[in-house]
C-alpha positions in Angstrom: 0.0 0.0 0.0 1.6 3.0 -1.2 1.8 6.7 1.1 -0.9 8.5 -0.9 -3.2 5.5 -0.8 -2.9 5.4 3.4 -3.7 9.1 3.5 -6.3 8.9 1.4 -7.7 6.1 3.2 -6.9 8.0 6.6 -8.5 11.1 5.3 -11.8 9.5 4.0 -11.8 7.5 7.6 -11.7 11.3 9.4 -14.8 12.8 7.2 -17.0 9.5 7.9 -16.3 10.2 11.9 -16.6 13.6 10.9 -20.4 13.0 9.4 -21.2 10.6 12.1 -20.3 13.0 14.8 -22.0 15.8 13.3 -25.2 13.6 12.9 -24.8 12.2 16.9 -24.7 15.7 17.7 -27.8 17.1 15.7 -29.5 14.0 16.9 -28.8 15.0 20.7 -29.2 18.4 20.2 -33.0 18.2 19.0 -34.0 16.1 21.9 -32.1 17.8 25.3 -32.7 21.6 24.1 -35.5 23.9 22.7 -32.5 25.9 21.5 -32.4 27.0 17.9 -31.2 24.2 15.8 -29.6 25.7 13.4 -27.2 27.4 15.7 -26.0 24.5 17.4 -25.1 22.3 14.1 -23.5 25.7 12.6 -21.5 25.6 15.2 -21.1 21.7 15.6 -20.0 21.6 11.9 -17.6 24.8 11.9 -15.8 22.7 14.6 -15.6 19.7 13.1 -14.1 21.4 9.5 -11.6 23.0 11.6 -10.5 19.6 13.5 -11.0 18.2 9.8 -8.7 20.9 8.2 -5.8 20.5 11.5 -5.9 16.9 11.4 -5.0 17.0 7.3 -2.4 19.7 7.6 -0.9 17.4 10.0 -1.4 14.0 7.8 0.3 16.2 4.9 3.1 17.6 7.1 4.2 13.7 8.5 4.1 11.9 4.5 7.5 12.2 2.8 7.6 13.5 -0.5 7.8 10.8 -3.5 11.5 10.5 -4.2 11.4 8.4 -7.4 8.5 8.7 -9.9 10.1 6.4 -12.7 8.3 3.3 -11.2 4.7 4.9 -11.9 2.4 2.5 -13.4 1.1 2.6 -16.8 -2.1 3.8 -17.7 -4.1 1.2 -19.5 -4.9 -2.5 -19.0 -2.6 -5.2 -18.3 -2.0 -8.1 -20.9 -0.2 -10.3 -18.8 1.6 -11.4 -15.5 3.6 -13.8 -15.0 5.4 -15.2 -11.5 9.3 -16.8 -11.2 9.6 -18.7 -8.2 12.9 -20.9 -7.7 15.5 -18.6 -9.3 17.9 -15.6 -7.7 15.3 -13.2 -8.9 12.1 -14.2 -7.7 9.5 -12.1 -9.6 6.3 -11.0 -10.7 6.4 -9.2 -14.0 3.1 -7.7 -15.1 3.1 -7.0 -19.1 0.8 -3.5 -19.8 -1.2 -3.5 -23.2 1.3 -0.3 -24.2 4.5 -2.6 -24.5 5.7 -1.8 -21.1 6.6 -3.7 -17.9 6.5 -3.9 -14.4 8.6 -6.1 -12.0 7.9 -6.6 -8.3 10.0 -8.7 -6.5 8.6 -11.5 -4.4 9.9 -13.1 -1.3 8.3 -16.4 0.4 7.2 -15.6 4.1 5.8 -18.3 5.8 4.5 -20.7 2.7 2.8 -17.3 1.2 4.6 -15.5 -1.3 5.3 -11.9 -1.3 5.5 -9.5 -3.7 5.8 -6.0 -4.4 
């Protein structure tokens, strides 16, 4: 799992308890006070995108930058993959439909192998 794809997956996981929150909170609100409504989830909702907006700025500050971009993946589909196993360079090579290739080395770990 690459950096970008953790964050990502971090930052959708902070709006969903973001929502929920807001929601537990609107619920609660309409049933303890006659207070205006509105109000209180204006102000429920400012909070949250500021702890929303801190907690990303922090996320963005901790991931390192991308050092090599010469490994990106082709766009397009993939034509084929093939896996060595029983050589020095254990591999799985994935052939794209634009003539390119990818190799990920593999290591076995326990009866499963590894790659990537």
């Amino acid at each position: 799992m690459t950096i970008s794809s953790r964050a990502s997956r971090f930052r959708s996981g902070v709006i969903t308890v973001a929502l929920a929150s807001s929601a537990a909170m609107a619920l609660s609100a309409c049933e303890s006070k006659k207070v205006p409504i509105q109000t209180t989830q204006h102000e429920a909702i400012n909070r949250l995108e500021q702890r929303l907006e801190q907690l990303e700025r922090q996320v963005g500050e901790q991931l390192p930058t991308p050092a090599d971009n010469s490994n990106k993946v082709p766009a397009g589909p993939v034509s084929s993959i093939t896996l060595r196993t029983g050589t020095s360079d254990d591999r799985l090579r994935i052939y794209w439909a634009d003539g390119t290739r990818s190799d990920l080395p593999c290591t076995k770990e326990q009866n499963t192998w590894a790659c990537g």
